[in-house]
C-alpha positions as CSV (number, residue, x, y, z in Angstrom):
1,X,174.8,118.0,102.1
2,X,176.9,120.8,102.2
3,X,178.9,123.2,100.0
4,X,182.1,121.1,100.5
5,X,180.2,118.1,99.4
6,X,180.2,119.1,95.8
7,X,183.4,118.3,94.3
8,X,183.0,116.4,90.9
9,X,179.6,114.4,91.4
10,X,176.8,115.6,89.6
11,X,173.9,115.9,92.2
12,X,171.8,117.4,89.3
13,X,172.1,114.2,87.6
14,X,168.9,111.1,87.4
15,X,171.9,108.7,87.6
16,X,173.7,109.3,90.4
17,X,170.4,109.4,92.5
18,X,169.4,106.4,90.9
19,X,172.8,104.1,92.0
20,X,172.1,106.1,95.4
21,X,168.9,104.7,96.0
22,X,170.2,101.4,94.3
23,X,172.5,100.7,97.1
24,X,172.2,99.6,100.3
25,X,174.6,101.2,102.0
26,X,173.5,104.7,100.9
27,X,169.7,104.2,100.3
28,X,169.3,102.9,103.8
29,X,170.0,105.1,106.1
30,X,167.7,107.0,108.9
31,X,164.6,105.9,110.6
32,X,163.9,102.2,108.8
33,X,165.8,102.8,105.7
34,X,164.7,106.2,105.3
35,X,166.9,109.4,105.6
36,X,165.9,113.4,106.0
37,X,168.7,115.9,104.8
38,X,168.7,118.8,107.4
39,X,166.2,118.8,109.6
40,X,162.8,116.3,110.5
41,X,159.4,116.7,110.3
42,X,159.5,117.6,114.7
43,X,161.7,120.5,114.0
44,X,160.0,121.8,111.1
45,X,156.8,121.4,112.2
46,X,155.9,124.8,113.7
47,X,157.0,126.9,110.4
48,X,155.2,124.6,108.8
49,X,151.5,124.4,110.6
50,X,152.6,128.4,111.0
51,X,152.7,128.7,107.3
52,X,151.1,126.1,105.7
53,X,147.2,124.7,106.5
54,X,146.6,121.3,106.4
55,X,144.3,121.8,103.6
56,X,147.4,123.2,101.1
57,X,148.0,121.4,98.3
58,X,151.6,120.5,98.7
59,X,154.7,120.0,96.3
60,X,157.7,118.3,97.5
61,X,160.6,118.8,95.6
62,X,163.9,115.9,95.0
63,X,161.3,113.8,97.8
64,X,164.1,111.0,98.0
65,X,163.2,108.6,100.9
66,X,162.6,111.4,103.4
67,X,159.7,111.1,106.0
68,X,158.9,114.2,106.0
69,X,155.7,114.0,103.7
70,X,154.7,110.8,105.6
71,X,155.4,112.2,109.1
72,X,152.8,115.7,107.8
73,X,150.1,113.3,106.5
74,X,150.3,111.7,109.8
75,X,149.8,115.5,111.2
76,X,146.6,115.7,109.5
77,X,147.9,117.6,105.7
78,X,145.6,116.4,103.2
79,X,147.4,116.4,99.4
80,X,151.4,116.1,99.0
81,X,152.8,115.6,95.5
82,X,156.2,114.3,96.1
83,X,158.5,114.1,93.0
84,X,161.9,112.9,92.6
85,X,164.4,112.8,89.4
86,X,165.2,109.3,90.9
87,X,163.0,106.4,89.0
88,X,164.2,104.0,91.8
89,X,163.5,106.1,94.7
90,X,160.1,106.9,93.5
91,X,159.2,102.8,92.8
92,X,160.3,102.6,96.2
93,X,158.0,105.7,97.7
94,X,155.2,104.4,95.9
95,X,155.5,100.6,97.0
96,X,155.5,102.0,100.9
97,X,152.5,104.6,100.4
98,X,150.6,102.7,98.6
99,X,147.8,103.0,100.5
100,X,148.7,106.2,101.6
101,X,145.8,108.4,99.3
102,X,147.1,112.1,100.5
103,X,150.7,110.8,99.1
104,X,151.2,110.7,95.2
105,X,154.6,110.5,93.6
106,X,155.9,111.5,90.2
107,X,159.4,110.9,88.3
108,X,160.3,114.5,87.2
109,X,163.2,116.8,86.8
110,X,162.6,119.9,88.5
111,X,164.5,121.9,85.6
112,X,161.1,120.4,83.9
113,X,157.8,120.5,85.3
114,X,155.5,121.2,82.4
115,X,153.1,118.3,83.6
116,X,151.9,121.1,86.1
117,X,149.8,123.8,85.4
118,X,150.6,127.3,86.1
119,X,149.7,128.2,89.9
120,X,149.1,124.6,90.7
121,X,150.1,124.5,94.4
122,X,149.8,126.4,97.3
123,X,152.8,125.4,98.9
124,X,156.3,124.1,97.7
125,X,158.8,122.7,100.3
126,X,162.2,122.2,99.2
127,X,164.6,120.8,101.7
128,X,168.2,120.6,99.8
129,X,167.7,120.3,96.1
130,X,168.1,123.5,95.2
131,X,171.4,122.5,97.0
132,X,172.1,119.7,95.0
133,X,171.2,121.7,91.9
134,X,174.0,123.8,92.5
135,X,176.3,121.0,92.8
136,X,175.1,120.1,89.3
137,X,177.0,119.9,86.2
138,X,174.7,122.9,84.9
139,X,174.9,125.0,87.9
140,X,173.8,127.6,88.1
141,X,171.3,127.7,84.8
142,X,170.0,124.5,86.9
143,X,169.1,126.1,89.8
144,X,167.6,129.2,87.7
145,X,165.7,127.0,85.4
146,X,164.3,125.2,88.7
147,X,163.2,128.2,90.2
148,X,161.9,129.5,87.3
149,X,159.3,126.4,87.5
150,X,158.9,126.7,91.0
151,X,157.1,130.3,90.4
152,X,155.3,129.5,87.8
153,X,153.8,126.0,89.7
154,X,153.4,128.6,93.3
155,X,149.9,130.1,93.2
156,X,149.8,133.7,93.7
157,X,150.0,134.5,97.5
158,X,151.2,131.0,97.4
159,X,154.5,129.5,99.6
160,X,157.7,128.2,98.2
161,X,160.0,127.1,101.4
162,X,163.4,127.0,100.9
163,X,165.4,124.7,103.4
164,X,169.1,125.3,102.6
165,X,173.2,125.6,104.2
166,X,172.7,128.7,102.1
167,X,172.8,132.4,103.3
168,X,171.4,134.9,101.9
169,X,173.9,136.4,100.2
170,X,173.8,133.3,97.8
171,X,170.3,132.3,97.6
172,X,168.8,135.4,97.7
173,X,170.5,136.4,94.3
174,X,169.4,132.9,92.9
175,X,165.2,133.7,94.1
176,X,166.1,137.1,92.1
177,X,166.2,135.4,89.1
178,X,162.7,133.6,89.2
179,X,160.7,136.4,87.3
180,X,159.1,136.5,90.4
181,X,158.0,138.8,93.0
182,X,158.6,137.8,96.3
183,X,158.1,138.6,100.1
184,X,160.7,136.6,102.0
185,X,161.1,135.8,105.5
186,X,164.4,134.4,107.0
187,X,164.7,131.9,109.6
188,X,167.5,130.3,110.9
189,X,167.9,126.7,112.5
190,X,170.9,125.1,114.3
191,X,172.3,121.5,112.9
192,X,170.3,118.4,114.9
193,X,173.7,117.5,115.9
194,X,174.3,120.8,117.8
195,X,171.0,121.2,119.3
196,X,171.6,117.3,120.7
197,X,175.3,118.2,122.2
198,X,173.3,121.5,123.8
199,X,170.4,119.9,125.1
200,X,171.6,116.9,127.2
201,X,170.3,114.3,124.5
202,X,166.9,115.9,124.3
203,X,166.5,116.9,120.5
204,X,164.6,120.3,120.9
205,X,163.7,123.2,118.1
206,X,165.7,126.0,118.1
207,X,164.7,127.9,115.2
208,X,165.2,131.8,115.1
209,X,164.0,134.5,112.8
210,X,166.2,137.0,111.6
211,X,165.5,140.1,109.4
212,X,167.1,140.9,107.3
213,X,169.0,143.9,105.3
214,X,167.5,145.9,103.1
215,X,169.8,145.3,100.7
216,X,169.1,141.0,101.4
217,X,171.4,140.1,103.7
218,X,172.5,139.4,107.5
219,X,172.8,141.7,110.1
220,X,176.7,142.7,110.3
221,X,176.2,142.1,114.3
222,X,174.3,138.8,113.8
223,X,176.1,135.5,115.8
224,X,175.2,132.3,114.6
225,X,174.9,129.4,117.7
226,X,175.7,127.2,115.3
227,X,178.4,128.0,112.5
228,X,176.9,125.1,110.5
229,X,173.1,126.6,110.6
230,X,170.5,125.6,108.2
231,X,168.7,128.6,106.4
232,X,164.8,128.6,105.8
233,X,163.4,130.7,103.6
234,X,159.8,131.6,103.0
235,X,159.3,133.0,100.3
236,X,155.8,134.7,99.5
237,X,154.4,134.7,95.6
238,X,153.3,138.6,94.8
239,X,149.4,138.4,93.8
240,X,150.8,140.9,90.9
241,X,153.7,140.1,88.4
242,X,156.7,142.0,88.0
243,X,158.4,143.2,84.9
244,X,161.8,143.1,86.6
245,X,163.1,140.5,89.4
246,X,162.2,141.6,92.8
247,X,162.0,140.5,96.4
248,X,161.0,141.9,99.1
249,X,162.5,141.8,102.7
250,X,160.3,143.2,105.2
251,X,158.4,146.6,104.2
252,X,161.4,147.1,102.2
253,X,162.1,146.2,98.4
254,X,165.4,145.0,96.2
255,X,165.2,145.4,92.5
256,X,167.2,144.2,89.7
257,X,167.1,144.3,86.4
258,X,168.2,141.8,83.4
């Protein structure tokens, strides 16, 4: 999904997931009917076990039919929560994990996650919905109401891992919002399709970390390999709250102020 990919759908909306997951020509792609936006659980997976111990207990935001919770659990992570606004994706989740104990799955709009408790989860991977939430019809109070939630489900010191086509300048101004305190760390992943053409058909990781700005954002001189990058941000919860929005990148800190 990418910015372009907006237009007039509602990707914020229960129904359009619902007649997505519905129909065969779009709920079956990928790996045995199954399709990952972005990037797989092989290119993910040293952020990941870098970040995140098996032992986390994990929320996986707009799951869809992605095998990226099944292909961790098969890594040895104990406890995903995977939750989708789609009723029909999540029947079908369910019906394929069903013995599957570390995998639970929930209907639930992320705008609205009051059936968790405050600090329930030490990570939260999101890998395009906060995308698709600002391609919604309520964009951008959608994608502030969402990560809103998202801190308040984080425990302190807690993970919320942001797999996005967007930079920082966009994003960043979004985690600002949260009421929320946090340390980020930008990294910065070429397309699978460009690491394929590069690598003679041999799908290999090529994720770099960047710092950032103080003010938030790119290095003027940075070059991206890949003009079509993916952006993954992890974002750190502050053990202490903070009257006013703040992030910090690297030892240094951006304030502002509603």
């Amino acid at each position: 999904m990418g910015g372009a990919d907006c237009n007039s759908t509602d990707f914020g909306a229960a129904a359009y997931w619902d007649a997505r997951y519905s129909s065969p020509s779009t709920g079956g792609k990928g790996r045995g009917g199954f399709f990952d936006w972005y990037q797989a659980y092989p290119a993910l997976r040293p952020i990941l076990r870098a970040c995140v111990p098996t032992s986390s207990r994990v929320l996986m935001l707009g799951c869809g039919n992605s095998l990226l919770s099944e292909d961790m659990v098969k890594d040895g992570y104990e406890d995903i929560v995977n939750m989708d606004i789609s009723s029909v994706v999540i029947e079908q989740m369910k019906e394929k994990h069903m013995d599957v104990p570390q995998l639970t799955y929930m209907q639930m709009d992320v705008r609205d996650m009051s059936l968790f408790a405050d600090g329930s989860f030490d990570c939260v991977i999101d890998k395009g919905t906060l995308d698709a939430m600002m391609c919604g019809d309520d964009a951008p109070h959608g994608a502030s109401r969402m990560l809103a939630e998202v801190a308040r489900i984080t425990r302190p010191g807690g993970i919320y891992m942001l797999i996005t086509y967007g930079a920082p300048k966009e994003r960043l101004t979004l985690l600002n919002q949260a009421r929320c305190r946090w340390e980020v760390e930008l990294y910065i992943m070429p397309t699978p399709e460009y690491q394929l053409k590069w690598s003679n058909g041999a799908a290999h990781a090529a994720m770099e970390k960047v710092k950032l700005t103080v003010d938030g954002q790119l290095p003027p001189d940075y070059v991206f390999k890949d003009p079509e990058s993916n952006f993954i941000y992890v974002s750190y919860k502050s053990d202490t709250a903070s009257e006013n929005n703040s992030i910090v990148v690297g030892k240094e800190e951006t304030t502002t102020s509603e």
